[in-house]
Each structure stands twice: as C-alpha cells, then as structure tokens.
ROVEX-266141 format. One line per field, with one value per residue (C-alpha): residue in three letters; x, y, z. Coordinates in pm, whole numbers, plus 50000, padded with zeros to 5 digits. Layout:
! residues N
rest <- ALA,...
xx <- X,...
yy <- Y,...
zz <- Z,...
! end
This chain:
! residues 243
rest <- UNK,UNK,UNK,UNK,UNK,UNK,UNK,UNK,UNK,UNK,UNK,UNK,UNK,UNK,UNK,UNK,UNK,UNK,UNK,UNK,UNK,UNK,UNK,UNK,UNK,UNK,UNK,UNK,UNK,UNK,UNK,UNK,UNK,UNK,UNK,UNK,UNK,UNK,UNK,UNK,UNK,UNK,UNK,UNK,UNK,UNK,UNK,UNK,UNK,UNK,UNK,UNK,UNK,UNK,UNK,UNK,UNK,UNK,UNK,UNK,UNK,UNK,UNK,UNK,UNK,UNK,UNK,UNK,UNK,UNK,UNK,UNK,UNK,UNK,UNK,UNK,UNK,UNK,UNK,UNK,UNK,UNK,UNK,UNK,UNK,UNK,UNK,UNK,UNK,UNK,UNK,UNK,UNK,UNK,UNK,UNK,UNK,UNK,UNK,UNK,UNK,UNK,UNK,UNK,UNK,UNK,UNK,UNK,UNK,UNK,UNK,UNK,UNK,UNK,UNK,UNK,UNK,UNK,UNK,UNK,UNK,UNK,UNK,UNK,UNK,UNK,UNK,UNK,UNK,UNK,UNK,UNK,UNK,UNK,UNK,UNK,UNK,UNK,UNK,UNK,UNK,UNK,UNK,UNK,UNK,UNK,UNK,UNK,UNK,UNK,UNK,UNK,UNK,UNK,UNK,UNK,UNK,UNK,UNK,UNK,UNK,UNK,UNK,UNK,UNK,UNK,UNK,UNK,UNK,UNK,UNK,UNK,UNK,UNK,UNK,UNK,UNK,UNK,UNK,UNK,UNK,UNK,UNK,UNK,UNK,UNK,UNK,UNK,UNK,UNK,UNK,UNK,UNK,UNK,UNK,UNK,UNK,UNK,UNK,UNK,UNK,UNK,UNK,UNK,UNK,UNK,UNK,UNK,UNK,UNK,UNK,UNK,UNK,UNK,UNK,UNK,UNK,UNK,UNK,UNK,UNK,UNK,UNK,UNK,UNK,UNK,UNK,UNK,UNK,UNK,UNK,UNK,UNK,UNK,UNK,UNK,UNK,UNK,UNK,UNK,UNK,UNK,UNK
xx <- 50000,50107,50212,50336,50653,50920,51228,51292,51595,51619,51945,52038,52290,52250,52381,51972,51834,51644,51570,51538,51272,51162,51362,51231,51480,51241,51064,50905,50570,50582,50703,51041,51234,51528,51685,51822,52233,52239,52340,52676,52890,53141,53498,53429,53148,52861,52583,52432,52069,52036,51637,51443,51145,50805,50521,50247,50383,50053,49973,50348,50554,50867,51141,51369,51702,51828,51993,51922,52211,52345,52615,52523,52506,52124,51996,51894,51856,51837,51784,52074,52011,52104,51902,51962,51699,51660,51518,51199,51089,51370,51677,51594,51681,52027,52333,52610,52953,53285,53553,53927,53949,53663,53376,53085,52969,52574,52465,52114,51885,51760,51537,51834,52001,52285,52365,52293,52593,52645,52942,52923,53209,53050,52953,52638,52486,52429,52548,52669,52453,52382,52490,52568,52842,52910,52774,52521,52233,51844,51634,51730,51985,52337,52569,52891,53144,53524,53743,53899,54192,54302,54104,53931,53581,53336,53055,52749,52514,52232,52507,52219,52017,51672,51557,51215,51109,51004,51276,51477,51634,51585,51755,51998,52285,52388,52765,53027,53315,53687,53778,54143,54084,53752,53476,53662,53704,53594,53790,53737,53386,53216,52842,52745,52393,52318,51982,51789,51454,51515,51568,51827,51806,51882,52204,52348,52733,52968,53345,53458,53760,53866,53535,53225,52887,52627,52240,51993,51675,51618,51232,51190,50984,50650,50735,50813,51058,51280,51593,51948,52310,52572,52967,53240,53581,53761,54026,53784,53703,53992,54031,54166,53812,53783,53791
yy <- 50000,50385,50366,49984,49890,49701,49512,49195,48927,48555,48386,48068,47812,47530,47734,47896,47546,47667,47994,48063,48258,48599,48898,49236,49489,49860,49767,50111,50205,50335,50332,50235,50275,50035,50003,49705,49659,49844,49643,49715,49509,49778,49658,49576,49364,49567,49551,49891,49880,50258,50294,50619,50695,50850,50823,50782,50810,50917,51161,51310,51235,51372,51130,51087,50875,50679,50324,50032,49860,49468,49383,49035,48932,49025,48822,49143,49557,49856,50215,50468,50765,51041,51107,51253,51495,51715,52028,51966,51603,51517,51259,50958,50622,50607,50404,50377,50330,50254,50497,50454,50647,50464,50698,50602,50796,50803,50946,51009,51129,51477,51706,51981,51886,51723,51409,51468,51327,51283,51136,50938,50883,50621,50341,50446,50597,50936,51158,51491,51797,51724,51840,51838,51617,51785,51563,51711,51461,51455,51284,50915,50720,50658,50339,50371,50097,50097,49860,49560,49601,49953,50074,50336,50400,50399,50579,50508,50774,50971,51259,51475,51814,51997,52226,52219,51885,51581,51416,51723,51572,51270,50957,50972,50923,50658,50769,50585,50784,50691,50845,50792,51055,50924,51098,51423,51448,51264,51163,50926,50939,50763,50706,50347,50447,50738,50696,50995,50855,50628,50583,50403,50400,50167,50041,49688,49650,49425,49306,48964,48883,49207,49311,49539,49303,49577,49540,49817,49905,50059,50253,50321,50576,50375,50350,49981,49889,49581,49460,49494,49315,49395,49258,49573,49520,49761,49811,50027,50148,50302,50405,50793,50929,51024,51405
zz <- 50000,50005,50328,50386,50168,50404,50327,50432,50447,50373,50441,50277,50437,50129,49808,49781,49744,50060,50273,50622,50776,50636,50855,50885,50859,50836,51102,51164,50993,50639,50275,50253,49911,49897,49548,49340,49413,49743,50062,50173,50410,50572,50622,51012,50908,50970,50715,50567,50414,50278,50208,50179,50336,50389,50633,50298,49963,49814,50109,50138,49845,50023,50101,50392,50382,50671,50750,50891,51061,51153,51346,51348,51011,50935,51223,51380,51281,51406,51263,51258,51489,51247,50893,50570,50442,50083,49932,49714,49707,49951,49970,49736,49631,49832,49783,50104,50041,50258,50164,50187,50519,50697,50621,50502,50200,50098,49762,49668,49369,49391,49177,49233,48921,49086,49309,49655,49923,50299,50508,50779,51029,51236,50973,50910,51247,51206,50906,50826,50659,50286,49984,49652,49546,49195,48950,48700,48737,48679,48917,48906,49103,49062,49138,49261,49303,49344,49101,49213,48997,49057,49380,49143,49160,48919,48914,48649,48648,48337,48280,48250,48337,48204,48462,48437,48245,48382,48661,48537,48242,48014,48200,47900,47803,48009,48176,48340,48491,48657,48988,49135,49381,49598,49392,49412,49035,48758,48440,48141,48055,47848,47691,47757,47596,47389,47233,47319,47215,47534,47904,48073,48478,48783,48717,48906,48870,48952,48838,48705,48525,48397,48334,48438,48422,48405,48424,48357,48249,47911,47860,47485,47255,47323,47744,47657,47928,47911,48132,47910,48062,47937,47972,47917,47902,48202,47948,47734,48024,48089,47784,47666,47535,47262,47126
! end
C-alpha cells in the first residue's frame, strides 16, 4: 500500500536450494524505498541497508534517507540515529559506500540537478549535513562501486540536466566515469547508451575477470521497458576518450 513497503531478508545456508525465515529489517511504519544493488557490508562487518522513506507516499511524496544497521550478520537491525533529508521532494533512492578512510559515503537522487551526498564517520549511524556532490544529474539514482583492479571508483550515472522537464532531464545518456581521487574528480567518461529517444536508469554492477557486468533498464519511445546486461571490458574502460 502507500504507506506499507518494508524490506525483508532471507538467508540461505544450502547454496539457495532453501531459505530461512523471512527477517524484517524497516521495522518502523511506512514506505520504505530500497533500490536494486544496494546492501553494503562495511569493512568491520557491519551491514548497511540505505532505504528512503516517507510516512504515505501518496499523502506526502517527500522522502527521507536513513539506514538500517546489523552487526550480526542480518539476524537482527536497528535504525541509525542520524538522517539525511533534501530540498523539494527530499533525499531519494540512496546508495552507502565505505571509503578509503573509513567513512561512510551516501549518495542520493535529487530534483536539484545534481547528486545529493552525505558522510558518515561512524559506519552508518548518524550523518553529516547534505549536499551536493558535483555531478550534473536529473532525478534518478546513481551506482557507485570501486574497482577491484586499481582501487578506482566507478561511478554510472544519466550525465544529464533539464531544469524544468520531467525528473529534470531525460535519463539519457547513460555515463560511466573513473575516479582515482575518491569521487573528488571525475575523468574518462564515456556514453554506455546514447539513444535519446530512450531511458536508461537503475544500474546493478559488479566486476569479474577484467570486466564490468552491468544490468539496467532501458524505457523506449512507446514507454516499453525491458531489462538489458551487458559485459564491458575495464580496458575500454579506461580508455583515453575520445575528442
């Protein structure tokens, strides 16, 4: 309902051939947002689930970001103390991750025209003031991950603004972008997807042999919207772009 959406954990011990019994991790009342690709185990082994929230998403479509917290695995959860709240619709659709120094970074989408950002300095408990954390963006989420190979991270992201239009900008092109400095500046960019008659948006990533397996959904001309995976080479990747 508009004001009931929980998450909820099954563990399996037997390779998924079975599940335990359904955990509740946002156990307070509401509508929690949790995207695809977004649980986080922190280097001391606490696990981070980054939702955002509101009290009735049909009565107050405003979001709130906050964590949920496990230091036991997912056998038990608790909410962090501190919050991370926006201008206009809010902090949305979060993503937490651990940085080289120990704090805990959370982006979020925003209808400011940017990606919104907060740091955390006690693995996810409370968090500092928002802000912007100079990416152009429309409204729709970001992933960030950091690269096995060279400790860079990689952020994917709609390299994108329309003030104005609907989410503030088409959720086109589709960007990925190389960071040896922890998200302080961006280099290498590329267009994974360029169509402008479609939409490309909630991006899962992950590394395997040399190589970024992406999925993502792509929304074309007609609103059709079907799942795509791709396999990209991190040597094209890292690629000089192009002039």
């Amino acid at each position: 309902t508009f004001s009931d959406l929980k998450a909820y954990l099954k563990i399996s011990n037997d390779q998924c051939k079975t599940f335990g019994k359904a955990i509740e991790i946002t156990t307070p009342p509401g509508y929690h947002v949790l995207n695809n690709d977004r649980i986080t185990i922190l280097s001391t082994g606490r696990w981070l689930v980054p939702v955002a929230s509101t009290a009735d998403v049909h009565k107050v479509n405003h979001f709130v970001c906050t964590c949920f917290l496990s230091d036991d695995q997912g056998q038990t959860w608790r909410q962090s103390k501190g919050s991370v709240d926006y201008s206009k619709r809010g902090a949305m659709e979060p993503e937490v991750f651990e940085l080289k120094n120990g704090n805990v970074l959370m982006i979020f989408r925003t209808q400011s025209g940017h990606i919104g950002s907060s740091i955390s300095k006690d693995g996810g408990y409370t968090w500092s003031k928002p802000g912007s954390w100079g990416v152009k963006a429309p409204e729709a989420p970001s992933t960030l991950r950091r690269v096995p190979s060279t400790g860079d991270l990689m952020l994917i992201w709609n390299n994108n603004f329309e003030p104005g239009t609907g989410h503030s900008g088409k959720r086109t092109p589709l960007t990925v972008a190389i960071s040896s400095d922890e998200g302080k500046t961006w280099k290498l960019k590329k267009n994974l997807e360029d169509n402008p008659n479609n939409t490309y948006s909630y991006i899962s990533l992950v590394f395997h042999q040399g190589r970024a397996i992406i999925g993502y959904y792509v929304g074309d001309e007609n609103r059709v919207i079907s799942s795509r995976f791709r396999s990209i080479p991190l040597s094209w990747i890292y690629e000089p772009a192009k002039d």
